[in-house]
PDB file of N, CA, C and O in Angstrom:
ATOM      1  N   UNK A   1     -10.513  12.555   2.356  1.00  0.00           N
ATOM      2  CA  UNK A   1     -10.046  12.235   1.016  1.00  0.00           C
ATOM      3  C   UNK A   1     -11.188  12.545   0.054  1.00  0.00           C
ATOM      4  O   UNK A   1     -12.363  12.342   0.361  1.00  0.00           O
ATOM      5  N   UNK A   2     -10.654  13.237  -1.572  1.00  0.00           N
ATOM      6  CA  UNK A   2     -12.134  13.618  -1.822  1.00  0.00           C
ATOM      7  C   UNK A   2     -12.301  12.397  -2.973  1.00  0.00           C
ATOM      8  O   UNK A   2     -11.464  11.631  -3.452  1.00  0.00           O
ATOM      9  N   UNK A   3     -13.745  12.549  -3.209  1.00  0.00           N
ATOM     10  CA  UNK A   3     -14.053  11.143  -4.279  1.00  0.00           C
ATOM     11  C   UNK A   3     -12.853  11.155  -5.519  1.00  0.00           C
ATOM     12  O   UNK A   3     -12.440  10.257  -6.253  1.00  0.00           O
ATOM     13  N   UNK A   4     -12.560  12.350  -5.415  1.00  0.00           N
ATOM     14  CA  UNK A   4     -11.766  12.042  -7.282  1.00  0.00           C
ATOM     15  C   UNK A   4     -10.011  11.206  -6.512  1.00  0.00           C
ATOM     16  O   UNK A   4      -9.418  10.161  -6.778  1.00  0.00           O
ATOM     17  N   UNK A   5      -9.819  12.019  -5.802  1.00  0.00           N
ATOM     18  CA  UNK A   5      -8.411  10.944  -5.227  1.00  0.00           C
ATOM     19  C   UNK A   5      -8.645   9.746  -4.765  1.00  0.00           C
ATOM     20  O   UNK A   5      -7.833   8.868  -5.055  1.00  0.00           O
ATOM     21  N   UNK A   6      -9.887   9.392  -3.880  1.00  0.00           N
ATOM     22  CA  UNK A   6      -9.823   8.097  -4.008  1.00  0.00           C
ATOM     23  C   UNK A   6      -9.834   7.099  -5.007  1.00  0.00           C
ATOM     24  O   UNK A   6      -9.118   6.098  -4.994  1.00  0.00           O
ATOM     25  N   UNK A   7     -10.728   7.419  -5.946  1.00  0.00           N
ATOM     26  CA  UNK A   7     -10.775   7.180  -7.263  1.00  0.00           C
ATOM     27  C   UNK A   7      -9.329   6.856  -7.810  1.00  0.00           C
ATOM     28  O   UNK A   7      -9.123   5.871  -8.520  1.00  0.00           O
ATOM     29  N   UNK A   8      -8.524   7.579  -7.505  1.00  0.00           N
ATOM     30  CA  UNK A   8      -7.139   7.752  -8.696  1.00  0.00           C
ATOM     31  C   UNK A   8      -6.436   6.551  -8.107  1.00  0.00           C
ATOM     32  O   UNK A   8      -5.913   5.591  -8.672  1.00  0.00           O
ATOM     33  N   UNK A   9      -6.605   6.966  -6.325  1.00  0.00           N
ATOM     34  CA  UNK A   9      -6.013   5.664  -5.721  1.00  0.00           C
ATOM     35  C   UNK A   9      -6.325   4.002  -5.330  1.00  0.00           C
ATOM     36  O   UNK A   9      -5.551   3.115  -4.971  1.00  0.00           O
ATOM     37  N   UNK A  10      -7.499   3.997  -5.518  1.00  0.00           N
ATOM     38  CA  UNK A  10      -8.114   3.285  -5.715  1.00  0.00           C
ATOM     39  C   UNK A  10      -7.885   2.364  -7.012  1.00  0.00           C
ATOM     40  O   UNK A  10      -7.945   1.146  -6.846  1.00  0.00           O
ATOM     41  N   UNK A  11      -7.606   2.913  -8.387  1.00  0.00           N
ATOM     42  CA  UNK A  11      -7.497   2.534 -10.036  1.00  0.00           C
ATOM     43  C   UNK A  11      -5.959   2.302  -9.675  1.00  0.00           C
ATOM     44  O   UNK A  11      -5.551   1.470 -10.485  1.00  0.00           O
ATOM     45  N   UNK A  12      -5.049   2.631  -8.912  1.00  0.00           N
ATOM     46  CA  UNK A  12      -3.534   2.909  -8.597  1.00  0.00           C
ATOM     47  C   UNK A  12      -3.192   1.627  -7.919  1.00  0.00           C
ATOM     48  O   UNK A  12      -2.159   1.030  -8.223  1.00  0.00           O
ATOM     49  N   UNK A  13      -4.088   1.137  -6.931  1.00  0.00           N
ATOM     50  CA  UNK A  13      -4.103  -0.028  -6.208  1.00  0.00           C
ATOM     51  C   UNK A  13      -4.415  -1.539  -6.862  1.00  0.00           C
ATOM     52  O   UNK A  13      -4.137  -2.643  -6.393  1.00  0.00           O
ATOM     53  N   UNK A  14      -4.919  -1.281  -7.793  1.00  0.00           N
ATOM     54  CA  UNK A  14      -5.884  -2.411  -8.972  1.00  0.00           C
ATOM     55  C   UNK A  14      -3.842  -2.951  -9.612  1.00  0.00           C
ATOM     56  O   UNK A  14      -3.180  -2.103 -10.210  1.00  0.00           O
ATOM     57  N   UNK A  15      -3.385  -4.040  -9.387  1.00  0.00           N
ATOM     58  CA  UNK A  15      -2.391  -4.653 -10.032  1.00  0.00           C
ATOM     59  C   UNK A  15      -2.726  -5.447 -11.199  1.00  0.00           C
ATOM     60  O   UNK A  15      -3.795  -5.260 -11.781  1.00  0.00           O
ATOM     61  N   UNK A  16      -1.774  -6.442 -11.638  1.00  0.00           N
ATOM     62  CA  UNK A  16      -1.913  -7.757 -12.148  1.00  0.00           C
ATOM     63  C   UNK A  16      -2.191  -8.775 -11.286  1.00  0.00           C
ATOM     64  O   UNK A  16      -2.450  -9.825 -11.875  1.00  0.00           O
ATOM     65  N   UNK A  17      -2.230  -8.834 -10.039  1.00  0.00           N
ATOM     66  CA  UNK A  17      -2.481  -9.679  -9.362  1.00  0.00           C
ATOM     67  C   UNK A  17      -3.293  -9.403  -8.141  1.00  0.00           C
ATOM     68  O   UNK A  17      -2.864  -8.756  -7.185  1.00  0.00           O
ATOM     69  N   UNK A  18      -4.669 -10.005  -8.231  1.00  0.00           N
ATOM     70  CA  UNK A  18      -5.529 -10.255  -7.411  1.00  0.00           C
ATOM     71  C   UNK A  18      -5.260 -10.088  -5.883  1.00  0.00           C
ATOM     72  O   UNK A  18      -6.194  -9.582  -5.260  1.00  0.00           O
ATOM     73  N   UNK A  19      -4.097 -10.439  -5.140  1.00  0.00           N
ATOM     74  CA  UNK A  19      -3.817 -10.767  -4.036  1.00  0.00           C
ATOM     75  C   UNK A  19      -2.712  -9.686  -3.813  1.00  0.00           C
ATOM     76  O   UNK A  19      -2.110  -9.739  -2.741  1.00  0.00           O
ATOM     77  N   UNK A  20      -2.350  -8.624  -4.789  1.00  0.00           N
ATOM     78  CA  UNK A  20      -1.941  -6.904  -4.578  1.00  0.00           C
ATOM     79  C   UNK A  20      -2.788  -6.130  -4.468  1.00  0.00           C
ATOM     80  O   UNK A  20      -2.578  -5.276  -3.607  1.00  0.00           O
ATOM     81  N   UNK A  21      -3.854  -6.053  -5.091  1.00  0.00           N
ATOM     82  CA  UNK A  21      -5.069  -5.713  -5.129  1.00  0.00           C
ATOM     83  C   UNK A  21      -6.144  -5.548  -3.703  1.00  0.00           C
ATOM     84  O   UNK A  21      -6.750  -4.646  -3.127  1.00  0.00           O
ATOM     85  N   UNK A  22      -5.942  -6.976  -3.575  1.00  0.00           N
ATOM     86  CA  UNK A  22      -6.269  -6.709  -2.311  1.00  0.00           C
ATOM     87  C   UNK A  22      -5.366  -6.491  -0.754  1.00  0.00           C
ATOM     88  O   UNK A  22      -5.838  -6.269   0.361  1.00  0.00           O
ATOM     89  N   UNK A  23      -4.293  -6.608  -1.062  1.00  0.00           N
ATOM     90  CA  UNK A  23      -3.834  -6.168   0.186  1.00  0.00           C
ATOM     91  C   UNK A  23      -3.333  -4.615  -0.138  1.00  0.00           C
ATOM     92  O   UNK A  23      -2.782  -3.973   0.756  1.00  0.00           O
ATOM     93  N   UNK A  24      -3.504  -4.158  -1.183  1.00  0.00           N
ATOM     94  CA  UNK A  24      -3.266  -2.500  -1.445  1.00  0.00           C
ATOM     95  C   UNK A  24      -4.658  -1.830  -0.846  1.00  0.00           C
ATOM     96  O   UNK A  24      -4.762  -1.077   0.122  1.00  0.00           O
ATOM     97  N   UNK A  25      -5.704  -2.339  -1.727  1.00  0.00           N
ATOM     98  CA  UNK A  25      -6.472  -1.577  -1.411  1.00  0.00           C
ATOM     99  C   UNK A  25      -7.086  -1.876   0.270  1.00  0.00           C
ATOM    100  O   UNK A  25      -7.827  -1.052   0.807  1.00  0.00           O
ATOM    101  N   UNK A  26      -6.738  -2.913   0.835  1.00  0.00           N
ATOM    102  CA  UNK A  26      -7.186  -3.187   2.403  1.00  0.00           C
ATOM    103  C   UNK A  26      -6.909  -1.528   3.031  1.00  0.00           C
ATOM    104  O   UNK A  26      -7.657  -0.712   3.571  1.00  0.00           O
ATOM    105  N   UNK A  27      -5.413  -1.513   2.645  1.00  0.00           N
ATOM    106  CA  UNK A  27      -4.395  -0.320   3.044  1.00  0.00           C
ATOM    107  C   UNK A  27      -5.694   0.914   2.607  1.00  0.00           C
ATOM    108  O   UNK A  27      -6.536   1.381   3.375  1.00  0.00           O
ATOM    109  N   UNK A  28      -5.520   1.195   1.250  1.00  0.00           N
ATOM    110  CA  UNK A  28      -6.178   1.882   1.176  1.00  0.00           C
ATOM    111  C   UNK A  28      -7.683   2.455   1.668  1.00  0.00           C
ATOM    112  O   UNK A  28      -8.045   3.629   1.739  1.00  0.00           O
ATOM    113  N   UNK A  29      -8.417   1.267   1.975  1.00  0.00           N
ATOM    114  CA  UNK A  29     -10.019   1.416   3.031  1.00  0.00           C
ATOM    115  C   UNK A  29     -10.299   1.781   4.347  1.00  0.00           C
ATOM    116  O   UNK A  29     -11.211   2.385   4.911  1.00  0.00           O
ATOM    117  N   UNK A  30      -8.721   0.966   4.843  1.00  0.00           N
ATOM    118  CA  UNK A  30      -9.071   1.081   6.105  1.00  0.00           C
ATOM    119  C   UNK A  30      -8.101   2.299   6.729  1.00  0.00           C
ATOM    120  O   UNK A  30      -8.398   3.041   7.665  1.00  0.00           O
ATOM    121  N   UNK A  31      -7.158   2.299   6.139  1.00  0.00           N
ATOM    122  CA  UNK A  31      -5.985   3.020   7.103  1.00  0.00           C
ATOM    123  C   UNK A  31      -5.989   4.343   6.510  1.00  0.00           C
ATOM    124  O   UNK A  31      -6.293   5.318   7.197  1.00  0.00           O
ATOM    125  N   UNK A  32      -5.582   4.484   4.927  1.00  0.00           N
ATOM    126  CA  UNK A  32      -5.735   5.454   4.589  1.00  0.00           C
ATOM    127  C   UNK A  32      -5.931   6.511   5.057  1.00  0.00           C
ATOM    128  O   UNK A  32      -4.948   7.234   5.218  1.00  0.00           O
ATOM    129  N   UNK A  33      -7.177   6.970   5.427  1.00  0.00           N
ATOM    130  CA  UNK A  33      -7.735   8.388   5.537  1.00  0.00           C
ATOM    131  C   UNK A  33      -7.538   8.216   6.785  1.00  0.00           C
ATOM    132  O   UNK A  33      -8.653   8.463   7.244  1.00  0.00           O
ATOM    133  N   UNK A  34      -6.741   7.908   7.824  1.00  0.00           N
ATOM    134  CA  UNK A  34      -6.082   7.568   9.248  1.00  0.00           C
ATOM    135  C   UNK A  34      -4.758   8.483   9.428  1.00  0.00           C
ATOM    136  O   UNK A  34      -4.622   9.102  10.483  1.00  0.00           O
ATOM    137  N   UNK A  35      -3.829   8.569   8.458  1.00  0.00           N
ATOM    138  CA  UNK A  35      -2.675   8.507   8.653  1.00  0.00           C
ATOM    139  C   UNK A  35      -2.032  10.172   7.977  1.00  0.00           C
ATOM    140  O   UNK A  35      -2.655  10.867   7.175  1.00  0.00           O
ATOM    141  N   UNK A  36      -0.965  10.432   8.436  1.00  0.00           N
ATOM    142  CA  UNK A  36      -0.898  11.998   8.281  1.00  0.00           C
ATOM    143  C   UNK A  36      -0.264  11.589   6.648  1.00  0.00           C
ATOM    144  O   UNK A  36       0.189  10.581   6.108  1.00  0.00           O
ATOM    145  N   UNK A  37      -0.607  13.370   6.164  1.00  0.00           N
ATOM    146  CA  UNK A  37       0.268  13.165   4.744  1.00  0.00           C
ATOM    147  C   UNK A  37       1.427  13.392   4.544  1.00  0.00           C
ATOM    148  O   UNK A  37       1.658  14.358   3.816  1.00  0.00           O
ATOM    149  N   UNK A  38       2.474  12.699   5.036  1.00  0.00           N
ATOM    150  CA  UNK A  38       3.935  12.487   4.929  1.00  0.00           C
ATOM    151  C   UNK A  38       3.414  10.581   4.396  1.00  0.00           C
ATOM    152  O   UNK A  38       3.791  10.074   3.340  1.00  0.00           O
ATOM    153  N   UNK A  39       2.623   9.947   5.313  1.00  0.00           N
ATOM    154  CA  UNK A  39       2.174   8.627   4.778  1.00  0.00           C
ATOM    155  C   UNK A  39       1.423   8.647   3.717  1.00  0.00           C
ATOM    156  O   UNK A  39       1.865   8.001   2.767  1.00  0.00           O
ATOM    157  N   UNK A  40       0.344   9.226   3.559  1.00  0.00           N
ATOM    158  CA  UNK A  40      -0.201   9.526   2.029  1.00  0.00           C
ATOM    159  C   UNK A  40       1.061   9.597   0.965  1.00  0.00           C
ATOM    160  O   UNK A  40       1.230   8.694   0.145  1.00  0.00           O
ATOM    161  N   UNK A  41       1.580  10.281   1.013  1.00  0.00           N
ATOM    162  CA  UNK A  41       2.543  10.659  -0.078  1.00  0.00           C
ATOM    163  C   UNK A  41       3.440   9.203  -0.289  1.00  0.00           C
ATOM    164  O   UNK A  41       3.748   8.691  -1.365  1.00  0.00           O
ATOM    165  N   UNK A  42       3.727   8.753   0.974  1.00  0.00           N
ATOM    166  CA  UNK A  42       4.621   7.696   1.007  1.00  0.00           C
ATOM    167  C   UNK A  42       3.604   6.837   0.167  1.00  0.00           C
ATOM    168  O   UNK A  42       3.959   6.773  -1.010  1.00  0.00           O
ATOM    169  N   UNK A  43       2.469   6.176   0.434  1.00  0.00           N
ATOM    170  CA  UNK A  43       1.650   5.533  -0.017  1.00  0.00           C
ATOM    171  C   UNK A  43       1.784   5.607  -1.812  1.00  0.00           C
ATOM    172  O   UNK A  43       2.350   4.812  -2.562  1.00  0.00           O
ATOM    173  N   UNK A  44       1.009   6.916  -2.148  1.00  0.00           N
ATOM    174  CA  UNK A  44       1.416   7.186  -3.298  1.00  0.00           C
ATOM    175  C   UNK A  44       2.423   6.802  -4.337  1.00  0.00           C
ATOM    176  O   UNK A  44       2.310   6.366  -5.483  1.00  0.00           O
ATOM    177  N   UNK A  45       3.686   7.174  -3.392  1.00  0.00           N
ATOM    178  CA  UNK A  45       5.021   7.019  -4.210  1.00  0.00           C
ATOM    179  C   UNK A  45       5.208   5.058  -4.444  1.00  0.00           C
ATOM    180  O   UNK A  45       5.703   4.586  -5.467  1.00  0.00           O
ATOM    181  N   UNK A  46       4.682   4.168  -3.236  1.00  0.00           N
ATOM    182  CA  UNK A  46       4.763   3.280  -3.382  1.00  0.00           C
ATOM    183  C   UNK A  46       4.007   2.445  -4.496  1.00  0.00           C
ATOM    184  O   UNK A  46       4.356   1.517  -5.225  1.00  0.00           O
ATOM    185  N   UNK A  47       3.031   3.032  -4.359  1.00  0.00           N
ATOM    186  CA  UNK A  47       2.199   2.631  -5.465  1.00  0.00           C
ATOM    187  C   UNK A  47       3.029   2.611  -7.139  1.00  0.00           C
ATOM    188  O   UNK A  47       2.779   2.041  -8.201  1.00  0.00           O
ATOM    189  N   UNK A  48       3.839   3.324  -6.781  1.00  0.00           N
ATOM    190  CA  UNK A  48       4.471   3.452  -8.663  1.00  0.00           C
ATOM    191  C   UNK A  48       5.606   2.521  -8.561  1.00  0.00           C
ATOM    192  O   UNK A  48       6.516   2.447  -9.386  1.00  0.00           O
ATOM    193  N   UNK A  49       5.474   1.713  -7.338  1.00  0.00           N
ATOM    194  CA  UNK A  49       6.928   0.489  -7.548  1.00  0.00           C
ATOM    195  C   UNK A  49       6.318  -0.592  -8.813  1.00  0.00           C
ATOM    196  O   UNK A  49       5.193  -0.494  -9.302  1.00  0.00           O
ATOM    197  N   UNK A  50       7.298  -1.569  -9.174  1.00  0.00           N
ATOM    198  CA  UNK A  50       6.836  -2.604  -9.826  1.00  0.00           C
ATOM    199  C   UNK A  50       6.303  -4.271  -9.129  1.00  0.00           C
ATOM    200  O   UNK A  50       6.977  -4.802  -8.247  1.00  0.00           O
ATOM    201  N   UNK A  51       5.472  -4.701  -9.493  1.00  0.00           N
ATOM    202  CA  UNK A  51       4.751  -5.251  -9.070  1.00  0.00           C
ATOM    203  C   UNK A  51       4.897  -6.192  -8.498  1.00  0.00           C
ATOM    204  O   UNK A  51       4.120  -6.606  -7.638  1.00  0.00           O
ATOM    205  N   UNK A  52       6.430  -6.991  -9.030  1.00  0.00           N
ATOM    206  CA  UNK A  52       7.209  -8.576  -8.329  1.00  0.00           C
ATOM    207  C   UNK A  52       8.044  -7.539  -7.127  1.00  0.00           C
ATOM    208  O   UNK A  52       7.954  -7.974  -5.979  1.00  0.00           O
ATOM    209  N   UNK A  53       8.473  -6.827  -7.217  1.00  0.00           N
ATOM    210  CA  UNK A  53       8.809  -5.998  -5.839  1.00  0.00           C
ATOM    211  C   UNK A  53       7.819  -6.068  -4.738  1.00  0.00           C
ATOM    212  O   UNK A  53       8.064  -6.732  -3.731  1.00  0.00           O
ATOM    213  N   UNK A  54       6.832  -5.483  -4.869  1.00  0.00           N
ATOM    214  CA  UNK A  54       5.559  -5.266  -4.074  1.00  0.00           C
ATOM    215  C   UNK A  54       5.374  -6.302  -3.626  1.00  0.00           C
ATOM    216  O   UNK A  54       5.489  -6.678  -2.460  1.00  0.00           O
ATOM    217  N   UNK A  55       4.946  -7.064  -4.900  1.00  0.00           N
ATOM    218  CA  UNK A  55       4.906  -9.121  -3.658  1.00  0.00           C
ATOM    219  C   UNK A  55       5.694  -9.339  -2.722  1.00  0.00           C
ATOM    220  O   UNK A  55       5.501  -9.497  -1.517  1.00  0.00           O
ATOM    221  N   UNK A  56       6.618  -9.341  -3.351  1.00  0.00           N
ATOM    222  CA  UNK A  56       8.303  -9.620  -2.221  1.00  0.00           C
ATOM    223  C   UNK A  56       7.969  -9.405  -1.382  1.00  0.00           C
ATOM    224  O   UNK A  56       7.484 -10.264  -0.647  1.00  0.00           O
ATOM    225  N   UNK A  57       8.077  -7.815  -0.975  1.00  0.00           N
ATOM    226  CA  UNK A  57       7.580  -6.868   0.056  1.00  0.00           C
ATOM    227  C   UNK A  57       6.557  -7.335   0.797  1.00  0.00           C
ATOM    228  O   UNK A  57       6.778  -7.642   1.969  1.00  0.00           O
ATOM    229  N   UNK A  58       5.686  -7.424   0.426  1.00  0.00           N
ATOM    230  CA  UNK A  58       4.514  -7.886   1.019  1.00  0.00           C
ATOM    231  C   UNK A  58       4.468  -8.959   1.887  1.00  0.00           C
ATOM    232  O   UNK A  58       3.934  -9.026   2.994  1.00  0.00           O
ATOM    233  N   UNK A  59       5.279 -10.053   1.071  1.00  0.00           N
ATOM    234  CA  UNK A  59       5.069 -11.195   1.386  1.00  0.00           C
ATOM    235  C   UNK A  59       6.183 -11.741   2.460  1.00  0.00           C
ATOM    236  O   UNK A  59       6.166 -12.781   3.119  1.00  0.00           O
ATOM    237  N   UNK A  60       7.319 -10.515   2.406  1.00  0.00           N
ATOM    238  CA  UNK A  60       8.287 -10.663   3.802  1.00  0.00           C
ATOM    239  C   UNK A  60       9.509 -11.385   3.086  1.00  0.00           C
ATOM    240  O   UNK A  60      10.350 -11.801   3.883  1.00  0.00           O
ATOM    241  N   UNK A  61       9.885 -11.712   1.204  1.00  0.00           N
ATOM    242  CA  UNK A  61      10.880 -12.123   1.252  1.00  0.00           C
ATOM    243  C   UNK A  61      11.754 -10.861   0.842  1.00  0.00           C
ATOM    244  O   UNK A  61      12.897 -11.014   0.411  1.00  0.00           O
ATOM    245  N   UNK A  62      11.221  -9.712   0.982  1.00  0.00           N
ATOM    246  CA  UNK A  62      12.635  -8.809   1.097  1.00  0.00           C
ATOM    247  C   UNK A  62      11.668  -7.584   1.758  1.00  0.00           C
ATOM    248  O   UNK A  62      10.477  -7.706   2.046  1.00  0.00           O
ATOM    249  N   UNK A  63      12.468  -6.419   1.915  1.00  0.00           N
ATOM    250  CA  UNK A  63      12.340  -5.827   2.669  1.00  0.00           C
ATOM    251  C   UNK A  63      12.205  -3.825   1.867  1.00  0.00           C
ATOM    252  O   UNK A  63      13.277  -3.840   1.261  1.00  0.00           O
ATOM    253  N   UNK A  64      11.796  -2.841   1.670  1.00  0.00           N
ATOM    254  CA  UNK A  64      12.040  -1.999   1.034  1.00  0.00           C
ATOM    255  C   UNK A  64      12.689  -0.931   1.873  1.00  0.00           C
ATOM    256  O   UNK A  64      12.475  -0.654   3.053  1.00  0.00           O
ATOM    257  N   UNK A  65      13.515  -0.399   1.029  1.00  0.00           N
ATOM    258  CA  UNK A  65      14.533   0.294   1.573  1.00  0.00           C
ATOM    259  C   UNK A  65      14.132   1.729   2.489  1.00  0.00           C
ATOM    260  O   UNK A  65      14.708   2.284   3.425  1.00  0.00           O
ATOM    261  N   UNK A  66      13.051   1.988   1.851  1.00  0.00           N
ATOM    262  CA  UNK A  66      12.588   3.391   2.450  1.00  0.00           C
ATOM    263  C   UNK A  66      11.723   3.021   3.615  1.00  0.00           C
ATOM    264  O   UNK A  66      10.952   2.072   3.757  1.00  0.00           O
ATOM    265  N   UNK A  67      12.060   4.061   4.458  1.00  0.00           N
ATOM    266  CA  UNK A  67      11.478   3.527   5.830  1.00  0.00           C
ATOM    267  C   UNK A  67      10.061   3.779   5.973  1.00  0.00           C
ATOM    268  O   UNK A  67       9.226   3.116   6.589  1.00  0.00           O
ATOM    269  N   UNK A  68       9.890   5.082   5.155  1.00  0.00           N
ATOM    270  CA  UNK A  68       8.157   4.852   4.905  1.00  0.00           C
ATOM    271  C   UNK A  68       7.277   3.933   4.237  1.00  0.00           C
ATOM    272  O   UNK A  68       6.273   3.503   4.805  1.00  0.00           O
ATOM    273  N   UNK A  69       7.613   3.582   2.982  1.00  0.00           N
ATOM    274  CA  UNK A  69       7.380   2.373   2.235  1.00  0.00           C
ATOM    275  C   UNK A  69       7.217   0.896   3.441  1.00  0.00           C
ATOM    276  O   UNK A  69       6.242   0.190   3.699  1.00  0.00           O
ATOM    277  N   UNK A  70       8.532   0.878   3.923  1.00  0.00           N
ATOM    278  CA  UNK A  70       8.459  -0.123   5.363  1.00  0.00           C
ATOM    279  C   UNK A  70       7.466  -0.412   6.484  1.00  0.00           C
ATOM    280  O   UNK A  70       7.168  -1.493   6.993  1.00  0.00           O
ATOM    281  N   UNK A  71       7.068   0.706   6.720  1.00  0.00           N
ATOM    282  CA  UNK A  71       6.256   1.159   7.794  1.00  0.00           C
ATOM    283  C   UNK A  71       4.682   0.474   7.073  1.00  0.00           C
ATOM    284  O   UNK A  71       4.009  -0.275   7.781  1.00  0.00           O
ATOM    285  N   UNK A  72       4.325   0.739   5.975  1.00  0.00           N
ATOM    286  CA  UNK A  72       3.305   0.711   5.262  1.00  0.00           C
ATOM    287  C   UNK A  72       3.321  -1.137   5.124  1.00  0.00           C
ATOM    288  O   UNK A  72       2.581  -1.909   5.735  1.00  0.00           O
ATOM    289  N   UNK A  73       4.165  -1.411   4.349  1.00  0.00           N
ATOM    290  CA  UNK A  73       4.231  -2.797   3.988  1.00  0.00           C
ATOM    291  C   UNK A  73       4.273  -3.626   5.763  1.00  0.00           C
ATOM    292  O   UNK A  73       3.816  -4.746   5.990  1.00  0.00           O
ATOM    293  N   UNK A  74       4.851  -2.833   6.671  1.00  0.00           N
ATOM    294  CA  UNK A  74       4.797  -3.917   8.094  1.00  0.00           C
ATOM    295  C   UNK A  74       3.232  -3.831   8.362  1.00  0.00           C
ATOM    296  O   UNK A  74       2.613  -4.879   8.550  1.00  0.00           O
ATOM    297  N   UNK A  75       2.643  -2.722   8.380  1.00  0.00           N
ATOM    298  CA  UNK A  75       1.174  -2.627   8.450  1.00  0.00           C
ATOM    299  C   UNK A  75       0.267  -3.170   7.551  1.00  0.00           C
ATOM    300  O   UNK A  75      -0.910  -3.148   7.913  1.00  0.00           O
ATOM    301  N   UNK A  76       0.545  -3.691   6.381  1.00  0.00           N
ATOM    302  CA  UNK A  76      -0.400  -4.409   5.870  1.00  0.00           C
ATOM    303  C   UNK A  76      -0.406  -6.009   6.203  1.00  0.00           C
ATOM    304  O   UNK A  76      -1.360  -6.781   6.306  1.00  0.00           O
ATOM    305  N   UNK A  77       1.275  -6.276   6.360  1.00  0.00           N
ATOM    306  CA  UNK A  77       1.371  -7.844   6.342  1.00  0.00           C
ATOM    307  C   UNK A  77       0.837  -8.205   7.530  1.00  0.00           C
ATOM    308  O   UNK A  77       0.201  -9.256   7.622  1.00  0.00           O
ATOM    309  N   UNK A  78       1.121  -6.973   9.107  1.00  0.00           N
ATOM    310  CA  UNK A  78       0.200  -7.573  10.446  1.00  0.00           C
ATOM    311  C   UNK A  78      -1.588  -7.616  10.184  1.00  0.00           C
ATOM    312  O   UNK A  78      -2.470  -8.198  10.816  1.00  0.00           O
ATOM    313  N   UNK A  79      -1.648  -6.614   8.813  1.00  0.00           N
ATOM    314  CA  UNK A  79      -3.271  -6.836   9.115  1.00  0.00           C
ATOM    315  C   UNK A  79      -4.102  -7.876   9.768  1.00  0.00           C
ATOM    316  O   UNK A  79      -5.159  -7.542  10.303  1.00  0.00           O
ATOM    317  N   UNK A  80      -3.692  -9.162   9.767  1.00  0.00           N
ATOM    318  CA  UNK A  80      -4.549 -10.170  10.660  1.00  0.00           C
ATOM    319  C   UNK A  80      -3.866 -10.919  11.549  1.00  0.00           C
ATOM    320  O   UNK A  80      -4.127 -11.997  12.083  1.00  0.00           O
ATOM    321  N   UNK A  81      -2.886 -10.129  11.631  1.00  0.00           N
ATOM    322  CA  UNK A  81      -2.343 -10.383  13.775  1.00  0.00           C
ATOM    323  C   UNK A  81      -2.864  -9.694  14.524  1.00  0.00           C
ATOM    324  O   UNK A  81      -2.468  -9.746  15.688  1.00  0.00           O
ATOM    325  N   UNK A  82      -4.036  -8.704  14.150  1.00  0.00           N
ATOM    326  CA  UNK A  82      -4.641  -7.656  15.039  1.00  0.00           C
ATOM    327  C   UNK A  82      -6.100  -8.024  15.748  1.00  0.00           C
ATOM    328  O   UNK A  82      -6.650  -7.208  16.488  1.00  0.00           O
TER     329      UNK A  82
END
């Protein structure tokens, strides 16, 4: 990943809320530069949802429809079942 995209994604990950923030950018540090770019892109696109969505999501009281988006949000919420 080169400094200027992380950068973009990085400023992309920054919410209104502290506790999106950090479970975006977790995504973004650790897994990120892991994962092929069909997930990048997915990543990306998720990033432009709105922000009481994303909690939801996150937080397991709903679920997002796209299966990549899905995949992403199941991998952040196990982050510390691992």
């Amino acid at each position: 990943m080169s400094t200027d995209e992380a950068g973009r994604l990085r400023w992309r990950c920054r919410r209104g809320m502290r506790e999106l923030d950090q479970l975006l950018g977790w995504y973004l540090e650790t897994r990120y530069s892991n994962v092929d770019n069909a997930a990048k892109i997915a990543f990306s696109t998720l990033l432009d949802q709105q922000d009481p969505d994303l909690w939801n999501w996150l937080n397991g009281r709903s679920t997002p429809e796209n299966p990549q988006w899905r995949q992403i949000v199941d991998e952040i919420r196990s982050r510390d079942r691992v």
